[in-house]
N, C-alpha and C positions, 0 to 999 in steps of 0.2 A: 249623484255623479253617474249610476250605472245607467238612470232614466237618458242624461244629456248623450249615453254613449249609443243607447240605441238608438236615439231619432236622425231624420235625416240632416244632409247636409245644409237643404233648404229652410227645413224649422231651423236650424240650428243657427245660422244666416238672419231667418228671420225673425227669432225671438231674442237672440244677442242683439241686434238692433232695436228690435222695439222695448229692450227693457232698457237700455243706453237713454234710449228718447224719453221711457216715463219718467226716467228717474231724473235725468235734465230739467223733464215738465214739472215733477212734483216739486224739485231745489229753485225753479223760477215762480213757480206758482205761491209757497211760500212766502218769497222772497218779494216776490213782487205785492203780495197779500198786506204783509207789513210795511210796507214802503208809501203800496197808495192807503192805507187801514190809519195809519197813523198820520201819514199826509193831509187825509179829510177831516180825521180831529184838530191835530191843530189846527189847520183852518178853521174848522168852525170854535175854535177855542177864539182863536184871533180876532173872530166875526162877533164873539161875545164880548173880547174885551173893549174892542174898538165901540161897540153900543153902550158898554156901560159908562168906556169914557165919553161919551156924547152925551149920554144923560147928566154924568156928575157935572160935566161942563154948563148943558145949558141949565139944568137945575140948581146953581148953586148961588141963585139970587133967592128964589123959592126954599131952599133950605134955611138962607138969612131972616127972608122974610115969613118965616114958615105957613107959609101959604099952601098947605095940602091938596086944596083943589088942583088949582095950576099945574101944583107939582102931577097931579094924579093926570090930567090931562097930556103931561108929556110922555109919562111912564106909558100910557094907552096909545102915543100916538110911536112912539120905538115899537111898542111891540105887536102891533098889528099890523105894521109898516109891509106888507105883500106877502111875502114865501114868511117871513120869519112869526109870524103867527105859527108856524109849525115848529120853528126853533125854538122859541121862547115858550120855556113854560113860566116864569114868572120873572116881574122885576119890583127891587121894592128899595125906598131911599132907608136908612137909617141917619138918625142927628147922633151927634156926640157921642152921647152916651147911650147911643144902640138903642133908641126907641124908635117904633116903625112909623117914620113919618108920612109915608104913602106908597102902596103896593097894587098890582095889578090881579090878587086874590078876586075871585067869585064868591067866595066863598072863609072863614073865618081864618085870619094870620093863622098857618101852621105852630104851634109850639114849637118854641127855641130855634126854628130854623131861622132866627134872629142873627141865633150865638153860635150859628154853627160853621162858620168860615171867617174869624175872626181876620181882617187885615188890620193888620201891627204896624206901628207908627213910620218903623222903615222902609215899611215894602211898599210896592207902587200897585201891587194887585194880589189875588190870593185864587188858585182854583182849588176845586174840593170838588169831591162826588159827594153829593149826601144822600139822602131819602128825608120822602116827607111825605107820609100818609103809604099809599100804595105804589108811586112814584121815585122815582131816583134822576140827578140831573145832576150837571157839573156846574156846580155854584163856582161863578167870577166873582170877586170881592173888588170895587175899587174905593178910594177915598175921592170926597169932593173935598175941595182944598179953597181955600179964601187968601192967595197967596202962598206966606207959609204955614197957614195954620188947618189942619183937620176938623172942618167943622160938621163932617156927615160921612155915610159909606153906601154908595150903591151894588147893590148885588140883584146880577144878571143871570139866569137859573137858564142853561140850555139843556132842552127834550133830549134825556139819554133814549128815551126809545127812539125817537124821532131818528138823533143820529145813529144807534141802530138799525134802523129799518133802508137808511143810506150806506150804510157798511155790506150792509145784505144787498140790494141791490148788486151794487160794487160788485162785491161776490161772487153773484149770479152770473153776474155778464162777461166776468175774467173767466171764472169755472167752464164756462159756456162755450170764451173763444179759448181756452185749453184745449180743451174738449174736439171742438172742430179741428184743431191744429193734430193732436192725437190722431184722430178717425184718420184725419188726411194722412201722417207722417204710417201710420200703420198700412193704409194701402199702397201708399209708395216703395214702404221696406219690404211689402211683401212680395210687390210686383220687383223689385230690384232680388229680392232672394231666389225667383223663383226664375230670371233672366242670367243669373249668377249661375244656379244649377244646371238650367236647363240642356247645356252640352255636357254636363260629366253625367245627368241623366241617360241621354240619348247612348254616349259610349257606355255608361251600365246596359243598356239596355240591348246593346249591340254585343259588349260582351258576355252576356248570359247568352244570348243566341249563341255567339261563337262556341261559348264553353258544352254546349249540345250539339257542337258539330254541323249547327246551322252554318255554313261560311259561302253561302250565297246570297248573306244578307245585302241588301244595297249599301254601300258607305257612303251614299248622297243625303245620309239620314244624320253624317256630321255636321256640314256645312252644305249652304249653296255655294257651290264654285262649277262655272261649268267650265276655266280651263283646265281640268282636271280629269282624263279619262281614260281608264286603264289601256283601250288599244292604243294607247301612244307609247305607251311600256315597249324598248325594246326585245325584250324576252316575251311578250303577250303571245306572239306569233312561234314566233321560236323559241322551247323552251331551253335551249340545247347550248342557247347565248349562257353565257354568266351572268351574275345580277351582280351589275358593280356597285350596289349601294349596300349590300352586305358581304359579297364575295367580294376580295379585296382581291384586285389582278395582279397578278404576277407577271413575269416578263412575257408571259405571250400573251397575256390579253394586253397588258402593255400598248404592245406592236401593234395588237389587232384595233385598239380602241385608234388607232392614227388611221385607217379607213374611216371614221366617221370624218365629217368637217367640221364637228365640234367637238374637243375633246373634252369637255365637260361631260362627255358620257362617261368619263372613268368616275366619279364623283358623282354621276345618272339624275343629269337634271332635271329627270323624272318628277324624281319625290321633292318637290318645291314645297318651300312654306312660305306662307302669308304673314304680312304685317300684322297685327293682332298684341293681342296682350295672352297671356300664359294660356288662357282656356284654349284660343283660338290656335296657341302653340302646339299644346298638348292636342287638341283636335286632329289638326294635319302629321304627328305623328303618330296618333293611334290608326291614323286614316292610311300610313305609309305601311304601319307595322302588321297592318291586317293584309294588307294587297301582297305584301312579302310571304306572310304565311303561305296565301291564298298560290302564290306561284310554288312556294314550295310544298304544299301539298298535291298540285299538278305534275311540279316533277315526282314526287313520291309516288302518287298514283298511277304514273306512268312507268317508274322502275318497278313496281310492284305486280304492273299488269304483263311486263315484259318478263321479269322474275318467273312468275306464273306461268306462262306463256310459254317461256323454255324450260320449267320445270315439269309442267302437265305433257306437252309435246316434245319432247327432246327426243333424239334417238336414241341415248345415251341413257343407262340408268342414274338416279341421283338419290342420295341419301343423308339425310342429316342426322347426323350424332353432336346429344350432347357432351362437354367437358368435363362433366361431374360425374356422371358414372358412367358413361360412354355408353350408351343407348341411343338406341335408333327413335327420335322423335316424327320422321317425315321421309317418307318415301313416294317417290314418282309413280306414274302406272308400267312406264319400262321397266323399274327395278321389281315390280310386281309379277312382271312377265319371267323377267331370267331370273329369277331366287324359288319364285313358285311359292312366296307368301301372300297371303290379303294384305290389306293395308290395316287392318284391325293386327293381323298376326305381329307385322312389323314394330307396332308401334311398341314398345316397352322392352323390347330383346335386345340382350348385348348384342353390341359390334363384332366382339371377340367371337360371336358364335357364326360368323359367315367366312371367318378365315381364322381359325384359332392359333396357325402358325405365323401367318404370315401378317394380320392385321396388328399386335402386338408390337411389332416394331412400330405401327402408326400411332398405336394409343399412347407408348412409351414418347416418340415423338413430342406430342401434342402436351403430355403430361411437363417435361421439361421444357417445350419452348412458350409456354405459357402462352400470353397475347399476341404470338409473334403473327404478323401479316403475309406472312411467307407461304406460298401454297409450294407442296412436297408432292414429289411423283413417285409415284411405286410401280415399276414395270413387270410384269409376268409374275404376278402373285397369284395361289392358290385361291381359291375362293369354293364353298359348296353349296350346293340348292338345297330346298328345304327338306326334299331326300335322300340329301346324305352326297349325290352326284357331287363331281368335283370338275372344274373349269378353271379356265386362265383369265385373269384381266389386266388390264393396265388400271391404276388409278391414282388419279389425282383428290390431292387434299389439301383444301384450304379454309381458314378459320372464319368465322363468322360469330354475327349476333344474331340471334334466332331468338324472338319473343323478350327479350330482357336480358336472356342467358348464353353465357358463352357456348359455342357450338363449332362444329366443323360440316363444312358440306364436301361430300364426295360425290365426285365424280368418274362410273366405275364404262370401262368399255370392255365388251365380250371379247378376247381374240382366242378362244379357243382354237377354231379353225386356224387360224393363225399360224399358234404353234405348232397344229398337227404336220400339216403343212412345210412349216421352217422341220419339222422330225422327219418328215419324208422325202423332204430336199435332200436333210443332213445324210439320209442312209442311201439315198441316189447317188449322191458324192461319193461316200464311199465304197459304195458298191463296184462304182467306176477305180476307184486308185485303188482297190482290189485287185481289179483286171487291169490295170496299168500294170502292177508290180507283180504280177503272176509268177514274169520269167524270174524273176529276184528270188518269189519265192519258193517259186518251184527248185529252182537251183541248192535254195537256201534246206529245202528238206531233203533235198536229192541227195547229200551230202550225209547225214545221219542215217540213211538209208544204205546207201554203199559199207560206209563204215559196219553197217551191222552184218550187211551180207555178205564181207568179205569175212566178219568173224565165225561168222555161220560156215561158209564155206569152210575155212581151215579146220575148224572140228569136225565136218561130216569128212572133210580127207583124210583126218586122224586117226576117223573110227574107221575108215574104208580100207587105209592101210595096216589097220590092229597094229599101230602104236598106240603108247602108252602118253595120255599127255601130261606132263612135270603139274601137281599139283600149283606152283608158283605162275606156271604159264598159263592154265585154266583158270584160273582167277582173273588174271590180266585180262584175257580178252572176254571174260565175263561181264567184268567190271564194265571195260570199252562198249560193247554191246549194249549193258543198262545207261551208260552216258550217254548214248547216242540215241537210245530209245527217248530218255528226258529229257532229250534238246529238241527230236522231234515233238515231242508232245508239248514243252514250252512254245515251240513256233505254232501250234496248234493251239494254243491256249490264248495267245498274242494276237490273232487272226482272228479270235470267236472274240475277243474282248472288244475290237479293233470296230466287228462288224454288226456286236450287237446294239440294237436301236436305243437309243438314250432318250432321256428325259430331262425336265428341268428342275430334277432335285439335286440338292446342295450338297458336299460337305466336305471335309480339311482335306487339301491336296498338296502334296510335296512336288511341287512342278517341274523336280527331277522326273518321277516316275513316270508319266506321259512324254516327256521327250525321249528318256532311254526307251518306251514302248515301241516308239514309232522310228526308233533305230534301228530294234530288234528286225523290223520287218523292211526297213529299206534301205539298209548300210551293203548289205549282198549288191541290190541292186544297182546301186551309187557306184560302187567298186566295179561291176561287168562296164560299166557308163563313164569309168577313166573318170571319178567324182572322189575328193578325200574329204572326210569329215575330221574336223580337228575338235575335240570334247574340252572343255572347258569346266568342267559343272562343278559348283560350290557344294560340298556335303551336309552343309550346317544352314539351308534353308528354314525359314519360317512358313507355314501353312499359308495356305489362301484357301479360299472359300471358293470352290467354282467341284468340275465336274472331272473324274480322270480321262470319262470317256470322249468328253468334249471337247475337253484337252488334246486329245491325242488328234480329232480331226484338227484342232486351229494349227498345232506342229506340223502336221501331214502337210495341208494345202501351203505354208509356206514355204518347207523343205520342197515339195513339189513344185513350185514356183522358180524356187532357185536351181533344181535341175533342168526343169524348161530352159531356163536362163542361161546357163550353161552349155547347155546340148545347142542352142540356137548360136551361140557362142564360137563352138567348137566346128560350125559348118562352113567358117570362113575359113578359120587355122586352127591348127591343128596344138592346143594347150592343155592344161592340168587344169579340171575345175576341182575349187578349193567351197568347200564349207565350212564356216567356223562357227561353231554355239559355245554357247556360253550365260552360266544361268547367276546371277547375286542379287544384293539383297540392300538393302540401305531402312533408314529408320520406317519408312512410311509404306515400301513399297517392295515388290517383289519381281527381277526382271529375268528375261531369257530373252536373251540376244541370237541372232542369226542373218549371219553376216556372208554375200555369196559374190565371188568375181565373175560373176555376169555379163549380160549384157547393161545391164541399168534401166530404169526407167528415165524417159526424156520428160522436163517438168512438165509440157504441156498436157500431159495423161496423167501427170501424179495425182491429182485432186479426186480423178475418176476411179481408178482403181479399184475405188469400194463399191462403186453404181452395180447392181445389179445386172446381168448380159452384159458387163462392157469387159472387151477381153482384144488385145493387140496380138493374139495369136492369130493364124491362119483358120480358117473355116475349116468345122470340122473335128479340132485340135480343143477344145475348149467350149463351154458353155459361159465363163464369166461367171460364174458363180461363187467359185471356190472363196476369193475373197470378201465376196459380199457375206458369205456364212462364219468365214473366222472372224469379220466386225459385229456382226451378232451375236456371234458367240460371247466375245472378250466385252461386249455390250452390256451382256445380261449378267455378268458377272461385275458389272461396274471395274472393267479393267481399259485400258486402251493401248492405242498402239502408233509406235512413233517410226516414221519410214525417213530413211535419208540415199537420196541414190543419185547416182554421180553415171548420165551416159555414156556408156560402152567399158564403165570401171566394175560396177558392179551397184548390192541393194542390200543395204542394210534393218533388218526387223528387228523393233525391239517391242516386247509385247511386255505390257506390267499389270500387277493385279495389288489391290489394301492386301497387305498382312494380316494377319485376323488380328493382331494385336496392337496395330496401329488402328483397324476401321474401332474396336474397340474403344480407345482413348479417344477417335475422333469425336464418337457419338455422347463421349462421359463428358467433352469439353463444350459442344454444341447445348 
């Protein structure tokens, strides 16, 4: 069994055949062996009795008359009579009582081959095989009859070799046309086994090529068809088409397939198959299933060269980490550029170690959203080079298969410059509502000043007139003078905080304290400006994650806004501007409302407002900036901001930021 399991298809074909046929041949050759074997005996049995009864008949005047001569003359003349001279080895009469009344011996009556096939009174013949000397032969016995009565026996002796030597014949020439019939049936089964295999040959032979990645084999090496030729393929050309005969269309290719004017291209009556029987079946679909590869290895090689192509050149740097332990398997020659590693250094180093604070939320990411398809943006993260420098980037992150293994590719962009940039704006801005607010402030310090100098005064005229001044009243205006000292120096400390330059580090902000900051320093001036501010503020806020200082310009530039609004307001007639804030809090989010009876914006400019230089003030009066920097701002903190304004009523700001306890739950739940 293990021998039948290694050989091929075609032995297997062809000796299940040819041993079906011997063994047919061997059960007829047999068969037929016996049939004609026994056939030519009894005939020549038949041929002996029928002689014998010719002799009994005409000899049985000669046995009356026992006349031996005569009798011997007919015995000589049966048994020389042509061919049967070969048949005949002997014939000899017996009388009565079994004596030999005449025989065709040469030679002296054998002993007892008298007595040796007695025919008995009932029987009409007797056969016997005997031997007699060296010889052996099928004694016929018949009686010669005188009517009813038994008056002698002749016995007819046929040549067993003789009819052997016709049984062999016989033999020969069946054996012989077996024989040829075989030879013949053997080249037929072999040619039929070897017309059987020869196409699951060929596709062996195609797919071992294929399996080495040969797949420029000819498939004209299935069959001959020449209607059959891949530039009829409509993706040959384009590979960009879909292949409808394994991409199943959807509703746009749908659509698309009703441009053709046959729409059996959805079904791509490309891949036709032929009448045939199973081989010729299996042919034209091994012959479809290879052309399919064949294209989709073209598309592969072409996503791969493309792949390549904007991974080696891209502007952009790009890095692939795997899922498992988060290591950098693949870097671009940009990312080589800005990190300041080889492509040796990169390969095998954590991810974690190019942004230890800031990538962590990506690994964290990637770790719980598992196989998600989802590509994740990270804006204005830290990042460091390989000496320690630190830069800003944006990056994108999305999952992949890389080699077998899960992976994510990044996608990282420099904006250092960027941010320095948005930092130099931001202190441009407020450098300027600095100097807008001067007189506010100046007033605002002007005020703790007097008060100290009035206290001052009184005790230098105390001591100038040598009174004495009441312990209880020294106090007082001591007291007053250090209170008014630590209001100057809080408006001083409010201005340095106000003006010093910021960054883009995070951390827990009560979004009360930036609004009351940016009171501290422009409530004076709102009040010379006929402005009331109405305070609203929740005490029992939750933190947000943003910046105090950056805070305080997004508050500025919108309070600023709404006193523009106001004062532009006030130039027609003559009204109370009202500002209203107001800061709460709800399960997800954290808001500060500021809410101004303005002028309004008209909707045809609301969408604009954030554009960079777009500003409906007067020339001069404005850069357009201020809003583009508080949507940056509330941006980079993933907060936003909802405007509603009603023209010539007024303009409502509500700015919101994640609670840190809500972005928390958001990210346990994602």
């Amino acid at each position: 069994m293990i021998r039948l399991k290694g050989m091929s298809l075609k032995n297997k074909f062809f000796f299940s055949t040819l041993g079906v046929i011997l063994t047919i041949s061997v059960i007829i050759a047999f068969l037929a062996r016996w049939i004609l074997v026994s056939s030519l005996t009894s005939e020549l049995k038949l041929r002996g009795v029928s002689i014998a009864h010719s002799v009994a008949e005409r000899g049985t005047g000669d046995v009356l008359d026992n006349n031996p001569a005569h009798l011997l003359s007919l015995l000589y003349d049966e048994a020389k009579l042509r061919e049967r001279q070969h048949l005949i080895a002997y014939i000899f009469v017996l009388d009565r009582d079994d004596h030999v009344l005449s025989h065709t011996f040469t030679v002296p009556f054998p002993h007892g081959l008298a007595i040796a096939n007695p025919v008995s009174a009932e029987s009409d013949q007797s056969v016997r095989m005997i031997d007699f000397g060296k010889q052996s032969a099928y004694d016929i016995g018949v009686p010669v009859k005188e009517g009813l009565y038994r008056i002698g026996t002749v016995h007819v002796g046929l040549n067993k070799t003789h009819i052997d030597e016709l049984v062999g014949k016989l033999r020969v020439t069946f054996l012989g046309f077996i024989s040829i019939v075989i030879v013949i049936l053997f080249i037929v089964s072999h040619r039929m086994a070897e017309y059987i295999t020869r196409p699951i040959s060929k596709l062996t032979s195609i797919s071992d090529k294929l399996s080495k990645g040969n797949f420029e084999v000819s498939l004209d090496q299935l069959e001959e068809f020449e209607g059959w030729n891949v530039s009829d393929c409509p993706v040959y050309t384009n590979t960009d088409l879909p292949c409808w005969h394994l991409d199943r269309p959807g509703d746009y290719y749908l659509s698309d397939c009703k441009n053709f004017p046959d729409h059996d291209c959805c079904d791509c009556s490309f891949y036709v198959k032929r009448d045939g029987d199973e081989v010729v079946q299996l042919g034209d679909s091994f012959r479809n299933m290879v052309w399919s590869i064949k294209l989709y290895r073209r598309r592969l090689r072409e996503s791969e060269e493309k792949y390549r192509s904007l991974f080696n050149s891209g502007p952009d740097p790009v890095l692939v980490v795997d899922c498992a332990e988060f290591t950098i398997l693949d870097a671009n020659p940009r990312a080589k550029e800005l990190y300041g590693y080889s492509r040796d250094e990169f390969i095998g180093i954590p991810f974690l170690k190019l942004g230890p604070d800031s990538n962590a939320a990506c690994i964290k990411a990637f770790e719980e959203y598992g196989e998600s398809s989802e590509s994740v943006y990270y804006p204005k993260i830290l990042h460091y080079k390989k000496g320690g420098d630190p830069f800003y980037v944006n990056m994108h992150v999305c999952p992949i298969t890389y080699r077998g293994t899960p992976a994510i590719i990044i996608g990282v962009t420099d904006i250092t410059q960027i941010i320095e940039k948005d930092a130099q704006l931001v202190q441009a801005a407020k450098m300027k509502s600095l100097g807008e607010m001067s007189a506010g402030v100046a007033h605002e310090v002007n005020q703790p000043l007097n008060a100290i100098k009035m206290g001052s005064e009184y005790l230098s005229l105390m001591v100038e007139m040598g009174r004495e001044i009441p312990p209880e009243q020294l106090d007082k205006v001591v007291s007053e003078i250090s209170r008014q000292v630590d209001r100057a120096a809080e408006i001083i400390d409010t201005l340095r905080s106000f003006s010093r330059k910021s960054g883009m580090l995070t951390e827990e902000v009560d979004i009360n304290t930036p609004v009351k900051s940016v009171l501290a320093l422009i409530t004076r001036q709102f009040e010379l400006q006929n402005i009331t501010i109405n305070l609203d503020l929740d005490d029992n806020l939750p933190p947000v994650t943003a910046q105090d200082n950056r805070l305080q310009q997004v508050f500025f530039n919108i309070l600023n806004n709404a006193r523009d609004s106001i004062l532009e307001k006030s130039e027609d007639k003559k009204y109370d501007g009202i500002v209203e804030i107001s800061t709460y809090a709800d399960s997800n989010y954290v808001y500060s409302s500021f809410k101004d009876n303005g002028t309004g914006i008209s909707k045809d400019v609301l969408d604009k407002i954030f554009e960079p230089f777009f500003s409906t003030k007067e020339v001069g009066h404005g850069m357009g900036l201020g809003l583009a920097i508080t949507y940056g701002i509330v941006e980079d903190y993933k907060g936003r901001i909802d405007i509603s304004s009603e023209y010539g009523e007024g303009t409502t700001f509500i700015v919101s930021f994640p609670r840190i306890v809500a972005e928390a739950d958001c990210i346990k739940e994602n």
